[in-house]
LUMMAR-448941 format. One record per residue (C-alpha): residue number from 1; residue in one letter; x, y, z. Coordinates in Angstrom, 2 decimals. Layout:
% LUMMAR-448941
{NUM, a, {X, Y, Z}}
...
This chain:
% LUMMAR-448941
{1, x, {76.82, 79.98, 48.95}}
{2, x, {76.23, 76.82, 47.43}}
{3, x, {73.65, 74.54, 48.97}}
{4, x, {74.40, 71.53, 51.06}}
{5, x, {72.64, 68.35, 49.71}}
{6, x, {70.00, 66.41, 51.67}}
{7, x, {67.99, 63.46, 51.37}}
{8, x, {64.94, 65.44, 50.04}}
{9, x, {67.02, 66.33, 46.46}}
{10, x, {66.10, 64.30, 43.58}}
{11, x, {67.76, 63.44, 40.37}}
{12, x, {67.71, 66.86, 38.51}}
{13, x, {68.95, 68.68, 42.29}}
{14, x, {72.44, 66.32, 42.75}}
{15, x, {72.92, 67.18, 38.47}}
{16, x, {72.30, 71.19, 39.03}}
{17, x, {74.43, 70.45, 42.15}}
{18, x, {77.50, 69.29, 40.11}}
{19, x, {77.13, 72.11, 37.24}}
{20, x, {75.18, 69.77, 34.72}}
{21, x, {71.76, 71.05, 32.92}}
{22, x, {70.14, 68.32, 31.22}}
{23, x, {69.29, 64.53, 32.85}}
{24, x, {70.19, 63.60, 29.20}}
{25, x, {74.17, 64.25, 29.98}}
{26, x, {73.84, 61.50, 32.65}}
{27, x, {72.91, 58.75, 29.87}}
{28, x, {75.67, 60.32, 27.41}}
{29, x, {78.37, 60.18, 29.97}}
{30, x, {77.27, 56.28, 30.93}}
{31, x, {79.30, 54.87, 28.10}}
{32, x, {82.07, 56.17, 29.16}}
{33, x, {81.56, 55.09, 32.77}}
{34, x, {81.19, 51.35, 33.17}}
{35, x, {81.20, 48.43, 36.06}}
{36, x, {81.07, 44.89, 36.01}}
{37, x, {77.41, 45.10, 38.10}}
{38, x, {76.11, 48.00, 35.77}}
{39, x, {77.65, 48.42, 31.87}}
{40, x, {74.81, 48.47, 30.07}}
{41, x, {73.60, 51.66, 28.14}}
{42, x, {71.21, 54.11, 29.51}}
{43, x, {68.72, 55.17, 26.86}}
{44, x, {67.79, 59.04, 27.54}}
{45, x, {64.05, 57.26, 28.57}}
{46, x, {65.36, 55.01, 31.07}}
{47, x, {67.31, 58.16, 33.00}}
{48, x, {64.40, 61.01, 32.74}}
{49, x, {62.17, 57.50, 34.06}}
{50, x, {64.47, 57.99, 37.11}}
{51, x, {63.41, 61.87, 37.57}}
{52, x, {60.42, 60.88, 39.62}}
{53, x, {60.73, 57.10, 40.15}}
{54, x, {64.46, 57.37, 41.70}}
{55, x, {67.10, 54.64, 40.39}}
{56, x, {65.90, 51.14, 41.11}}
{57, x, {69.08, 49.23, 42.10}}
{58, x, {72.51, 49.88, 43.74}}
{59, x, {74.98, 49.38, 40.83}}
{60, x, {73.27, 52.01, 38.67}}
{61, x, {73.77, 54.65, 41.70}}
{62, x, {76.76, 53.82, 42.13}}
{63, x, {77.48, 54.19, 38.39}}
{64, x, {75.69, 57.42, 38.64}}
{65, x, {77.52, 59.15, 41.58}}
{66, x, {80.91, 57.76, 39.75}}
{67, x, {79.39, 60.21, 36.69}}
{68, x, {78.13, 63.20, 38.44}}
{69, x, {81.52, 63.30, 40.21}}
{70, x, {83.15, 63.68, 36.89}}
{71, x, {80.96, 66.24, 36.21}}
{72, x, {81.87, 67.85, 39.57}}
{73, x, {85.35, 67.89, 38.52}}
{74, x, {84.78, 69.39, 35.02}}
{75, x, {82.43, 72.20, 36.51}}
{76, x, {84.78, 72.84, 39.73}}
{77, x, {81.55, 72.09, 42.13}}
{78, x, {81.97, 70.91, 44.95}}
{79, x, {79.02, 68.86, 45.61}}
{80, x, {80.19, 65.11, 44.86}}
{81, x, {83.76, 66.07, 44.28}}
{82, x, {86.78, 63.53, 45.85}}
{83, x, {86.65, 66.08, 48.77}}
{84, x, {83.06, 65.42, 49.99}}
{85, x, {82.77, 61.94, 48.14}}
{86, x, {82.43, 59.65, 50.79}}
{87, x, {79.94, 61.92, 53.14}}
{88, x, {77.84, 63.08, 49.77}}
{89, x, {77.82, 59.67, 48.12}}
{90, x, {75.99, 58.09, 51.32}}
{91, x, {73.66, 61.06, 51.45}}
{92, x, {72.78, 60.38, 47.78}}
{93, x, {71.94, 56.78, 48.16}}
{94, x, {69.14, 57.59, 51.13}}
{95, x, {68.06, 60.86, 48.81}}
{96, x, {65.15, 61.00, 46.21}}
{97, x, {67.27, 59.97, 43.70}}
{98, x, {67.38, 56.60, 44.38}}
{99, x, {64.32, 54.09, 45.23}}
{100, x, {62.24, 54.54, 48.37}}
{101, x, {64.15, 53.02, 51.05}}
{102, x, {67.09, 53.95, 49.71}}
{103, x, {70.75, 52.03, 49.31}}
{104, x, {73.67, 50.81, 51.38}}
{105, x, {76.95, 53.32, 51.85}}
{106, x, {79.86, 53.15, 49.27}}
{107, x, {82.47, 50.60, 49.80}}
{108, x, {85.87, 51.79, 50.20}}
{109, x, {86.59, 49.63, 47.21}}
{110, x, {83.88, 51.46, 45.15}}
{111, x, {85.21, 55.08, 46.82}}
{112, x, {88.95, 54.43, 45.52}}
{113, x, {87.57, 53.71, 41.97}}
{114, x, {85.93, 56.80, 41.58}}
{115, x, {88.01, 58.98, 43.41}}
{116, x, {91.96, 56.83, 43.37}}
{117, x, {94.51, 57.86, 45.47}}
{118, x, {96.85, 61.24, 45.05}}
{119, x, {99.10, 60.77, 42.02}}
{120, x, {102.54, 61.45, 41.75}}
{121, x, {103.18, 65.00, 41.40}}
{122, x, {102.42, 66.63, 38.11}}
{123, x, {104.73, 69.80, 36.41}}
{124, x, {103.20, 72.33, 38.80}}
{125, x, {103.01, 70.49, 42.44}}
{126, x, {106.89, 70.04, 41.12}}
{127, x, {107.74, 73.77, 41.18}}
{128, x, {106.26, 74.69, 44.40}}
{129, x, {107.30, 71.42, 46.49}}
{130, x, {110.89, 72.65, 46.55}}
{131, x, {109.57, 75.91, 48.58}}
{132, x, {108.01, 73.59, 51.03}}
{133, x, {109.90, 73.41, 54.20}}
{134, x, {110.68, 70.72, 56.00}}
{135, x, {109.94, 68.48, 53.00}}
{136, x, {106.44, 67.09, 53.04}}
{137, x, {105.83, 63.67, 53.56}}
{138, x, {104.59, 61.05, 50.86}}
{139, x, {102.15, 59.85, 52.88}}
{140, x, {100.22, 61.49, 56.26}}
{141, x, {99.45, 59.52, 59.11}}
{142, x, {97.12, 60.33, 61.53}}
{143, x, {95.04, 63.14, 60.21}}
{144, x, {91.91, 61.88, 58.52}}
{145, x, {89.83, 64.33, 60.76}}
{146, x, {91.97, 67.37, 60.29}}
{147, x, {92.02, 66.87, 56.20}}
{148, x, {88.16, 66.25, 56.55}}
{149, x, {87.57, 69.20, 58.14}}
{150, x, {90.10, 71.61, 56.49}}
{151, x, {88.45, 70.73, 52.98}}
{152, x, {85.25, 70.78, 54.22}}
{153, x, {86.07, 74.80, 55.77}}
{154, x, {87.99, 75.69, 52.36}}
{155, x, {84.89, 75.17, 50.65}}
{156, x, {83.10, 77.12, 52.71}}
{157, x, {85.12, 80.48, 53.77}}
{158, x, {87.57, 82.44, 51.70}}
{159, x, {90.65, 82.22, 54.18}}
{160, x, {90.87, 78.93, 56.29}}
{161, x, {94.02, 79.27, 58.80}}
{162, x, {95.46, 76.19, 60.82}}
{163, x, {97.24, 76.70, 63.89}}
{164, x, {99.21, 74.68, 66.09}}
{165, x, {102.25, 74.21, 68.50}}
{166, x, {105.95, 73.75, 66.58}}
{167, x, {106.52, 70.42, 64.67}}
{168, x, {102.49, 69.66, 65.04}}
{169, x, {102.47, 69.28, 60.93}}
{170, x, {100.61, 72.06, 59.81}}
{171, x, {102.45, 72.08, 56.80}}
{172, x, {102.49, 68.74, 56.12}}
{173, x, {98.52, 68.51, 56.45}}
{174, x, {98.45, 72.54, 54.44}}
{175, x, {100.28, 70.78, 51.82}}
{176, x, {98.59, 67.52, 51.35}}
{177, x, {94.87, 69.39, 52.18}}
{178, x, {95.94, 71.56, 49.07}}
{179, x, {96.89, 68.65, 46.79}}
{180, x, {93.61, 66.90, 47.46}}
{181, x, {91.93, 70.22, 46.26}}
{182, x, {93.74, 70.66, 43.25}}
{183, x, {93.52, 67.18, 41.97}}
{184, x, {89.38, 67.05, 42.81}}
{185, x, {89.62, 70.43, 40.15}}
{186, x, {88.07, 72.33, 43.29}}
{187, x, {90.69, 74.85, 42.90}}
{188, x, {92.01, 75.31, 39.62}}
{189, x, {96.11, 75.56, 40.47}}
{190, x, {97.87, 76.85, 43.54}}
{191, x, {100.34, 79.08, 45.20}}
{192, x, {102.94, 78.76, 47.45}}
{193, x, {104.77, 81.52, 49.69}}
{194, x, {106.30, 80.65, 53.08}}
{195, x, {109.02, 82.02, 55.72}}
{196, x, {110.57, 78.85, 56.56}}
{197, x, {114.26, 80.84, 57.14}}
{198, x, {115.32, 78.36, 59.54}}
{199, x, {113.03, 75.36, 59.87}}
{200, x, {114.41, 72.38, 62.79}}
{201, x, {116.64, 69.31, 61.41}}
{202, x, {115.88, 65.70, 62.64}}
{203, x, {119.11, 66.49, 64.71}}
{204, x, {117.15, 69.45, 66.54}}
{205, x, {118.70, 72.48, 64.96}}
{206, x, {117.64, 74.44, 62.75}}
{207, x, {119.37, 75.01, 58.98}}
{208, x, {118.91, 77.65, 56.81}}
{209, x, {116.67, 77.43, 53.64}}
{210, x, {117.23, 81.24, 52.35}}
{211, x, {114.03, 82.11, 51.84}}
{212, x, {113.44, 85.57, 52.13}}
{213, x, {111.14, 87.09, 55.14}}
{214, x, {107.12, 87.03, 54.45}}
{215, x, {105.64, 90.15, 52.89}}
{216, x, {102.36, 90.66, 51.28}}
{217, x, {103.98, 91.60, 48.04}}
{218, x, {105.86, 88.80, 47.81}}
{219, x, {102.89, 86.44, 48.33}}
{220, x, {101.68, 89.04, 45.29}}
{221, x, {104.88, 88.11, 43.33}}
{222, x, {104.67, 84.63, 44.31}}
{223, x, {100.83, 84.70, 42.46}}
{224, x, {102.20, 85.98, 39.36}}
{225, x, {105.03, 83.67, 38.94}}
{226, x, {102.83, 80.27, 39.99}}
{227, x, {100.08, 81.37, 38.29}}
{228, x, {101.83, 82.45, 35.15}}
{229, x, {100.80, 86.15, 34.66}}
{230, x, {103.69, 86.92, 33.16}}
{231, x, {103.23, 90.36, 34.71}}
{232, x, {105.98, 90.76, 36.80}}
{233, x, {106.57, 94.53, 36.13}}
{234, x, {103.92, 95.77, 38.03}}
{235, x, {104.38, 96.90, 41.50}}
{236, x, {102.76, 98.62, 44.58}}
{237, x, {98.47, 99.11, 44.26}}
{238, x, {99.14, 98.04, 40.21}}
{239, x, {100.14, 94.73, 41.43}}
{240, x, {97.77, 94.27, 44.11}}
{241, x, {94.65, 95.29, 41.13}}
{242, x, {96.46, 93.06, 39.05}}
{243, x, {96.15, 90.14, 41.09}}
{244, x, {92.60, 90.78, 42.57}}
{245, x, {91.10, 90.99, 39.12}}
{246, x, {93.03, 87.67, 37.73}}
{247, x, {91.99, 85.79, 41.07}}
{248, x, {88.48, 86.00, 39.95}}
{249, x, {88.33, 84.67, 37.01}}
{250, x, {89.16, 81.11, 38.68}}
{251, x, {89.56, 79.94, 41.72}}
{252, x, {92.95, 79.71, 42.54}}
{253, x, {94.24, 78.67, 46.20}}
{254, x, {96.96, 81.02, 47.78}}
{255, x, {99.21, 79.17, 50.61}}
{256, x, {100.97, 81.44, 53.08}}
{257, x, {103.04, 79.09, 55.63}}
{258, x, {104.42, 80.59, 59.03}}
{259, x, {102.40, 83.32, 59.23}}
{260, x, {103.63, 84.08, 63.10}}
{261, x, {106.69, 85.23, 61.42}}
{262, x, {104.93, 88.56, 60.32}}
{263, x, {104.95, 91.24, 62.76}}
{264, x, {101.33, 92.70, 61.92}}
{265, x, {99.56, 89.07, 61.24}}
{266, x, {95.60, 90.53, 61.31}}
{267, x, {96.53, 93.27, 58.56}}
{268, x, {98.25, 90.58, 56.44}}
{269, x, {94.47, 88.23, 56.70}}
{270, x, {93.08, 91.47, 55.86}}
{271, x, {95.06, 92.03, 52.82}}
{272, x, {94.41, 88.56, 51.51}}
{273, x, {90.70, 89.10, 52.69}}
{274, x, {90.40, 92.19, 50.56}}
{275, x, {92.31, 90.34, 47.80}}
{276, x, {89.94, 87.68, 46.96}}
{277, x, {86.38, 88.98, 48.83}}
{278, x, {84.56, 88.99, 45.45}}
{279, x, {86.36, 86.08, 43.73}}
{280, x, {85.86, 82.18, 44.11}}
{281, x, {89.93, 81.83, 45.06}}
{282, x, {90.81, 80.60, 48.41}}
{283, x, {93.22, 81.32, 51.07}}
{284, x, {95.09, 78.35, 53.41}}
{285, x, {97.36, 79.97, 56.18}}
{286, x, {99.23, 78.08, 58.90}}
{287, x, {100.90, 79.65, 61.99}}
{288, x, {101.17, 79.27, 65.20}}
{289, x, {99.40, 81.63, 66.89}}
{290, x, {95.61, 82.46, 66.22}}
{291, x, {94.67, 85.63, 64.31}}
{292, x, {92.17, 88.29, 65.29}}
{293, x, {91.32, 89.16, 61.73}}
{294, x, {87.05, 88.79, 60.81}}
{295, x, {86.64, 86.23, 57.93}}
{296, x, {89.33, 84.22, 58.69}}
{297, x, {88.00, 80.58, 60.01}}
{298, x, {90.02, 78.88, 62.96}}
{299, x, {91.62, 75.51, 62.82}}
{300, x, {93.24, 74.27, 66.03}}
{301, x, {94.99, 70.77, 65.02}}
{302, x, {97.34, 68.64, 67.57}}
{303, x, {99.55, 65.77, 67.21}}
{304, x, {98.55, 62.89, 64.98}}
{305, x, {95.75, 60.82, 65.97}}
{306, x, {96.30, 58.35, 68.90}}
{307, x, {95.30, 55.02, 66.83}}
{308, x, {98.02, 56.22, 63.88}}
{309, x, {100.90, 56.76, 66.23}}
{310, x, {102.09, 53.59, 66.10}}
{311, x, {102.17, 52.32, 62.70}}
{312, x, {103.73, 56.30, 61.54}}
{313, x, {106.90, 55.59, 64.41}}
{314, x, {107.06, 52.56, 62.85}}
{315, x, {107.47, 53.90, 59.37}}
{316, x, {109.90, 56.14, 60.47}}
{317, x, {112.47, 53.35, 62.08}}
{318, x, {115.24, 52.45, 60.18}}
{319, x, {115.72, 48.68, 59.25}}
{320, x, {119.28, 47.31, 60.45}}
{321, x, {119.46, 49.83, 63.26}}
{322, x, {117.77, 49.65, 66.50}}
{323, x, {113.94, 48.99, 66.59}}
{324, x, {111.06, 50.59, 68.97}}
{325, x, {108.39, 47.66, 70.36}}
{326, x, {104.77, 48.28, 70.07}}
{327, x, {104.53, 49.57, 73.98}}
{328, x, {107.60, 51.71, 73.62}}
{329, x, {106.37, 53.23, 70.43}}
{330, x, {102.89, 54.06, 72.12}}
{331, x, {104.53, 55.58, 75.35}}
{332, x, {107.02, 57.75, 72.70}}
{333, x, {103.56, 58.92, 70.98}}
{334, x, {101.56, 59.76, 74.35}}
{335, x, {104.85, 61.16, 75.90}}
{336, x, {105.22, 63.41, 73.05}}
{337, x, {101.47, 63.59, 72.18}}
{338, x, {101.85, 62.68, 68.44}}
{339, x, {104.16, 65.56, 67.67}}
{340, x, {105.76, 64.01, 64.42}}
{341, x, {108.70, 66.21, 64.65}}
{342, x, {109.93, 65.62, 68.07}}
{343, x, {108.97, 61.74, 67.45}}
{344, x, {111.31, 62.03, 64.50}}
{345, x, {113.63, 63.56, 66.66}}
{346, x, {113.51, 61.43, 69.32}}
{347, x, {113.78, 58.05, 66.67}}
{348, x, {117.03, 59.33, 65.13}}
{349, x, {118.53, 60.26, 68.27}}
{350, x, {117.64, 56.36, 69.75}}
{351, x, {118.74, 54.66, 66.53}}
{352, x, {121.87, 57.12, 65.24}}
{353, x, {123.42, 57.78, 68.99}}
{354, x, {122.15, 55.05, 70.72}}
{355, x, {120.74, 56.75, 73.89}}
{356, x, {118.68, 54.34, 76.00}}
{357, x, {115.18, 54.51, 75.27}}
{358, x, {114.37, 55.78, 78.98}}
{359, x, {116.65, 58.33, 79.04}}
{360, x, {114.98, 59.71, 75.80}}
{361, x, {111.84, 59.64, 77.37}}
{362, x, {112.47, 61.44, 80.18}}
{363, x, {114.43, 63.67, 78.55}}
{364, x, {111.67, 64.50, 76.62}}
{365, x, {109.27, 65.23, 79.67}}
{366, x, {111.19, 66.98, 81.62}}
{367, x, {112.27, 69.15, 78.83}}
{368, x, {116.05, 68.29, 79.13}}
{369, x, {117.03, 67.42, 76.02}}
{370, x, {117.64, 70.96, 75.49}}
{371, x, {118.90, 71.60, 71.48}}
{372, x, {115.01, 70.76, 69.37}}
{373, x, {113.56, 72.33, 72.69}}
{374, x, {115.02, 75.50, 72.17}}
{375, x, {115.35, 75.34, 68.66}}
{376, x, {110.96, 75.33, 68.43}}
{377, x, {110.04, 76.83, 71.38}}
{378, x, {112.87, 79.56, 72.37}}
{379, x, {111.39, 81.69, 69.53}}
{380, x, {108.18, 81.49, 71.08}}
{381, x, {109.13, 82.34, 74.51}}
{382, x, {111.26, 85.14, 73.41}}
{383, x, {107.49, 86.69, 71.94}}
{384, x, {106.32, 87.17, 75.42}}
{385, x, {105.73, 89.64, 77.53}}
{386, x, {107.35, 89.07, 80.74}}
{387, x, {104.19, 88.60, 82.75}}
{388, x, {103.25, 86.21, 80.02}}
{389, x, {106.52, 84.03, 80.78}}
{390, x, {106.00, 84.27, 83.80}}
{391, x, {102.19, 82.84, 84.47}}
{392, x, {103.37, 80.21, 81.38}}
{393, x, {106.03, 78.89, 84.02}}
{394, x, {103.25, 78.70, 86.56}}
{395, x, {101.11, 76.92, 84.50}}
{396, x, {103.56, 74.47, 83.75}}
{397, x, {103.85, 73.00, 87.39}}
{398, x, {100.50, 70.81, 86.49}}
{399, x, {99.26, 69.31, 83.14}}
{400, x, {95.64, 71.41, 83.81}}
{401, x, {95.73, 74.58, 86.05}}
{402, x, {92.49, 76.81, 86.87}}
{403, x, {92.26, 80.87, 86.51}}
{404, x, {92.16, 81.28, 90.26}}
{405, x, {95.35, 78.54, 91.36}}
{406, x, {97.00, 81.27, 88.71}}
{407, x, {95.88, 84.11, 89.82}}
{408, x, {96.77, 83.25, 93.18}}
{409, x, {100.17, 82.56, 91.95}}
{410, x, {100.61, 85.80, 90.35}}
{411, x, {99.49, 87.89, 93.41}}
{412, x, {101.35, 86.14, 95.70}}
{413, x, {104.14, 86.56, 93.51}}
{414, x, {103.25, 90.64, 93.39}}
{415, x, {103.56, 90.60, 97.21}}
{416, x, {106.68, 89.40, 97.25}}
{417, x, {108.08, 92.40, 95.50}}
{418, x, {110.24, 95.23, 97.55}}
{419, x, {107.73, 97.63, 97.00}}
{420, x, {104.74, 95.96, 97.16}}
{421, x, {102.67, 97.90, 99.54}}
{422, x, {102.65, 100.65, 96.45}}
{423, x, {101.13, 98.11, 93.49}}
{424, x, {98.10, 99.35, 92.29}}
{425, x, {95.77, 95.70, 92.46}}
{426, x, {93.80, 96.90, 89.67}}
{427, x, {96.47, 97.07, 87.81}}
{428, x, {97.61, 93.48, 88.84}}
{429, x, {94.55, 92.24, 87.41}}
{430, x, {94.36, 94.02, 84.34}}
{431, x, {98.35, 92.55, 83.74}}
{432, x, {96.77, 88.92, 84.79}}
{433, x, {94.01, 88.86, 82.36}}
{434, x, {96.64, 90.23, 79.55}}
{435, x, {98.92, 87.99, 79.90}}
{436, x, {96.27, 84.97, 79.73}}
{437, x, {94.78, 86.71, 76.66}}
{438, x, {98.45, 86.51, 75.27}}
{439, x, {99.59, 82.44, 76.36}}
{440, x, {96.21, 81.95, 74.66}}
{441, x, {96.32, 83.94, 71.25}}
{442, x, {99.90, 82.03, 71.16}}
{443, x, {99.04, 78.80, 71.81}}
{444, x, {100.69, 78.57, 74.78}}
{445, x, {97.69, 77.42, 76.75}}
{446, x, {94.26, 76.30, 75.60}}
{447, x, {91.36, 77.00, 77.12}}
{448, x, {89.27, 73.69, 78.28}}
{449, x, {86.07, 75.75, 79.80}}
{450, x, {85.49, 79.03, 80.93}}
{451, x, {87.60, 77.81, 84.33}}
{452, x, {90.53, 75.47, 83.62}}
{453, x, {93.03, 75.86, 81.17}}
{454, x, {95.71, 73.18, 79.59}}
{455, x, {98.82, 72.95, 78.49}}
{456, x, {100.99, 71.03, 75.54}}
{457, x, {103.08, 68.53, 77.32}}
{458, x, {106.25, 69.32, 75.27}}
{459, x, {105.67, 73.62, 76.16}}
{460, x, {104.85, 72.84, 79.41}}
{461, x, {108.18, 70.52, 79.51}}
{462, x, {110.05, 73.68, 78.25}}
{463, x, {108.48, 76.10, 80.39}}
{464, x, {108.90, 73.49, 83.89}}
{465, x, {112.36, 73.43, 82.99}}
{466, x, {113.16, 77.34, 82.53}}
């Protein structure tokens, strides 16, 4: 594993860092790489002067981050790349390689010039974003933290999975994580496979996309085609071989969206696992329950961040149709904690059918407005075990509920049965502690300490009203 920089590397440590050899490349590459503060050539004296004496002002280390993360990009490091820029550029400027004391942060200014904004999408981002379901947006509110921290766990484990209730955006944030990777040359191209059959419309049913049901050989058939093998006649343990030896010879990234959908999730991690354990490639799953597998690291996002809610329900309103004020888009965000698909829901049912704003929002938390309700949650329901729906629809009476108020539930519950002078107690605690094992695996309730556990508003709207 690579290491992490500090503020004890010098020069020659960030230019090993970013794949280069020589301090020499630094004052080649300055030509190319000019500001109006530093545009002046480097002679190869001035930079090996800087080996030991660190840079002496600001504009040349800015200058000199802006060409070691070109170098990052041309060597596929990490280290100084646009996915750690902002967090590795201020780490540089207090390092050894600059003059004692060290320099101020990066301005944003300085941070978009080095590493600009996404670009439109080139041939390849083309092909796949068709397979993408719902369509991702063109730009994602609310989720600086949760791209942080899924680039900064891609570089660092081979398969990264993000979970999450229905409509939270996991595949909005899977797809725009992955773009952010590709274009910082982190990952050479990428993949796509998903089972999106029947993702949920902005009128809160779902339509039918046609994609065929996730298997691991056609996330192995997916490979070949995105990838360009051109090996498409080989099948079964030929494929597989075929695949694990081209996967490490780059590092490719392999998306696999909706992996709840698969009835034996942990073997499918495993497969991937095995797939690319002694490559460089990289695995990004979403789903919405959490997986068991070893090697696989967690990523529990919710809704969009409270301080974005606002402006992205504003982006969403139509102009010339009826428009949400600044409290009544806040209390649509808390009410549905920042779930963009039930906000978009909610927005086109206000503006397209003209339902009173109230009604929508009590609609929404009491779980009545039954079509997008059913359409993302009846699947998970339908996944339980019946003592698993049945502590979920205890749970939902309050927003946080303690093991004991629910055990209590459940074994008052047990008593109440005809034949409850027979039930074997033991037994009604094993079934307990199952079930709360299962709401939890699923999402359905999250653990807030080793007492008290919470649940979504919107599932615990569903389950209060069932």
């Amino acid at each position: 594993m690579a290491r992490k920089p500090d503020i004890t590397w010098g020069l020659v440590d960030w230019l090993t860092a970013v794949g280069g050899q020589y301090l020499t490349e630094i004052a080649h590459t300055a030509d190319e790489i000019k500001t109006s503060e530093s545009s002046n050539e480097w002679p190869e004296t001035t930079v090996n002067y800087w080996r030991n004496s660190g840079i002496p002002n600001r504009s040349d280390a800015v200058r000199v981050i802006h060409i070691l993360n070109r170098m990052a990009s041309q060597n596929s490091r990490a280290t100084l790349s646009c996915l750690n820029i902002e967090e590795h550029a201020q780490i540089f400027m207090s390092s050894r390689a600059c003059r004692k004391g060290g320099f101020t942060p990066l301005t944003q200014g300085e941070l978009i010039r080095i590493c600009p904004e996404l670009p439109q999408l080139d041939t390849h981002e083309m092909k796949i974003n068709g397979r993408v379901h719902p369509p991702p947006p063109g730009r994602l509110f609310g989720r600086g933290r949760d791209t942080k921290h899924v680039l900064l766990e891609l570089q660092e484990h081979p398969v990264t999975l993000i979970t999450g209730i229905a409509g939270n955006g996991k595949t909005a944030l899977t797809w725009h994580a992955a773009r952010l990777a590709y274009h910082a040359r982190f990952v050479q191209t990428m993949s796509w496979t998903t089972d999106k059959r029947y993702p949920v419309g902005l009128d809160g049913k779902p339509y039918e996309t046609k994609v065929p049901p996730l298997e691991f050989d056609a996330i192995l058939r997916t490979m070949v085609q995105d990838f360009n093998w051109e090996k498409a006649k080989y099948s079964g343990s030929d494929l597989f071989r075929l695949c694990r030896d081209e996967l490490s010879k780059r590092r490719y990234l392999i998306i696999v969206d909706n992996l709840e959908t698969v009835k034996d999730s942990e073997q499918m991690v495993d497969q991937l696992l095995s797939l690319i354990d002694k490559s460089q490639s990289r695995a990004l799953i979403t789903s919405r329950e959490a997986v068991k597998a070893k090697g696989c690291k967690h990523i529990s996002i919710g809704g969009i961040e409270e301080g974005e809610r606002r402006p992205y329900i504003k982006s969403r309103l139509q102009p010339g149709k009826p428009l949400l004020s600044d409290i009544e888009c806040d209390e649509l965000g808390s009410v549905a904690q920042g779930n963009p698909l039930f906000i978009q829901i909610a927005i086109k049912r206000y503006q397209d059918q003209r339902h009173l704003f109230s009604d929508i929002i009590n609609d929404i938390m009491e779980g009545k407005y039954v079509t997008p309700f059913e359409s993302l949650f009846n699947p998970l329901a339908e996944s339980l075990s019946s003592d698993a729906q049945w502590v979920a629809r205890c749970a939902a009476v309050q927003p946080v509920i303690t093991i004991s108020q629910l055990r209590r539930r459940w074994e008052d519950a047990c008593k109440q049965t005809p034949d409850h002078k027979a039930i074997d107690y033991t037994q009604i605690e094993t079934s307990f502690i199952e079930a709360l094992a299962e709401l939890t695996q699923k999402q359905v309730i999250t653990p807030i300490n080793e007492a008290e556990y919470a649940m979504h508003s919107l599932i615990r709207a569903y389950f209060k009203e069932r």
